[in-house]
C-alpha positions as CSV (number, residue, x, y, z in Angstrom):
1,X,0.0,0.0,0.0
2,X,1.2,3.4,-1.4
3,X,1.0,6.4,1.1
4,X,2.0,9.8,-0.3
5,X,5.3,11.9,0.9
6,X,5.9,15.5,0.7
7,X,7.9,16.7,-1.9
8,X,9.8,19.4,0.0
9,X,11.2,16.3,2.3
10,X,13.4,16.1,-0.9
11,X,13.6,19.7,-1.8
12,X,11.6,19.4,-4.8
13,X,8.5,21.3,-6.0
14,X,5.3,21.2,-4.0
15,X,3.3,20.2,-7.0
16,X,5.2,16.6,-7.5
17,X,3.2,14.1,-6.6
18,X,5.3,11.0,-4.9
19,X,4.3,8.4,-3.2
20,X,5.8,5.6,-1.3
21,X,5.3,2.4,-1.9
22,X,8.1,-0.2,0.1
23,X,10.2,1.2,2.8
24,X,13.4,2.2,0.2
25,X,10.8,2.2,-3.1
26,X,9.5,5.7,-4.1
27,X,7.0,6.6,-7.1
28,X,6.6,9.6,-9.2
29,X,2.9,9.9,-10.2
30,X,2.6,11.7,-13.2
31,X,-1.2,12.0,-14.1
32,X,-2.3,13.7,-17.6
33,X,-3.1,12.5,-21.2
34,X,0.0,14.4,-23.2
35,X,3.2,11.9,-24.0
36,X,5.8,11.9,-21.6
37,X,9.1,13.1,-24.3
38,X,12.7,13.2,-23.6
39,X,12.3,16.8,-22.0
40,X,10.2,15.2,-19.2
41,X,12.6,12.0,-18.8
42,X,15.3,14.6,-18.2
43,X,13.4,16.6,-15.2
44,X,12.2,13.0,-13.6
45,X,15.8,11.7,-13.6
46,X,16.5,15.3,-11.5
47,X,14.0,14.4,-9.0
48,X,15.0,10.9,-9.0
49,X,18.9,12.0,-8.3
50,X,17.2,14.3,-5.5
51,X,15.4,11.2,-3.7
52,X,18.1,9.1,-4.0
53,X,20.8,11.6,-2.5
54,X,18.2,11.8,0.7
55,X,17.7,7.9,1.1
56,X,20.8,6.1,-0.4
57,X,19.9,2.7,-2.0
58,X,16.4,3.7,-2.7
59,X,14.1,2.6,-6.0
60,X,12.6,4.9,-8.1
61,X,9.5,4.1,-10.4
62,X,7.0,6.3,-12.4
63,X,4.0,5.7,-12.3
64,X,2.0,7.7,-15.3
65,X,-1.2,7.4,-17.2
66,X,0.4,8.8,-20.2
67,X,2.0,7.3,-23.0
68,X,6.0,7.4,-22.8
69,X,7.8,7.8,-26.0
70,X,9.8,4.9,-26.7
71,X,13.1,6.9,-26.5
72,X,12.5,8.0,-23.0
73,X,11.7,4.8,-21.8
74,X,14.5,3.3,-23.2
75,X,16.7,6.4,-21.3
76,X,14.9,6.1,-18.1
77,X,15.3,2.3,-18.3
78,X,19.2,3.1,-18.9
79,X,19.0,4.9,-15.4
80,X,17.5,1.9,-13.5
81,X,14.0,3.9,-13.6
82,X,11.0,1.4,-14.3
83,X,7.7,3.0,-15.6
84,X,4.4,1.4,-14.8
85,X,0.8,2.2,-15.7
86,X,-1.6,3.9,-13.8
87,X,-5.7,3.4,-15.3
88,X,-7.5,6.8,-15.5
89,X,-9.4,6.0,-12.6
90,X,-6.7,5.2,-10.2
């Protein structure tokens, strides 16, 4: 079970949305219908660099309900960043 965490913990915006899901396992929730591009890949590695400097060894995921172009994937992949589906509803 997934509870949220406050962004400022890690010094990012208040407007990201992360939640955690395992005690070293953090998700980035990234809810809209526009494709996630390279641009976007870049900013969630940031934030992922900025999580991971607060709690060494932890797991990042995103977890988006919009499509990922297959060259981010592939670079987010690269960084040990898995990307998971969220349904509209959830």
């Amino acid at each position: 079970m997934s509870k949220p965490v406050d962004p400022k913990t890690f010094g990012l915006h208040p407007a990201t949305k992360i939640e955690k899901t395992d005690p070293l396992e953090f998700a980035l929730v990234i809810r809209r219908k526009s494709r996630i591009i390279m641009k976007d890949g870049e900013n969630i590695l940031k934030k992922s660099a900025r999580i991971r400097s607060h709690v060494p060894g932890a797991t990042v995921v995103v977890k988006t309900t919009a499509p990922v172009c297959s060259k981010t994937r592939f670079f987010l992949q690269g960084h040990q960043i898995e990307i998971l589906t969220l349904e509209q509803g959830e």
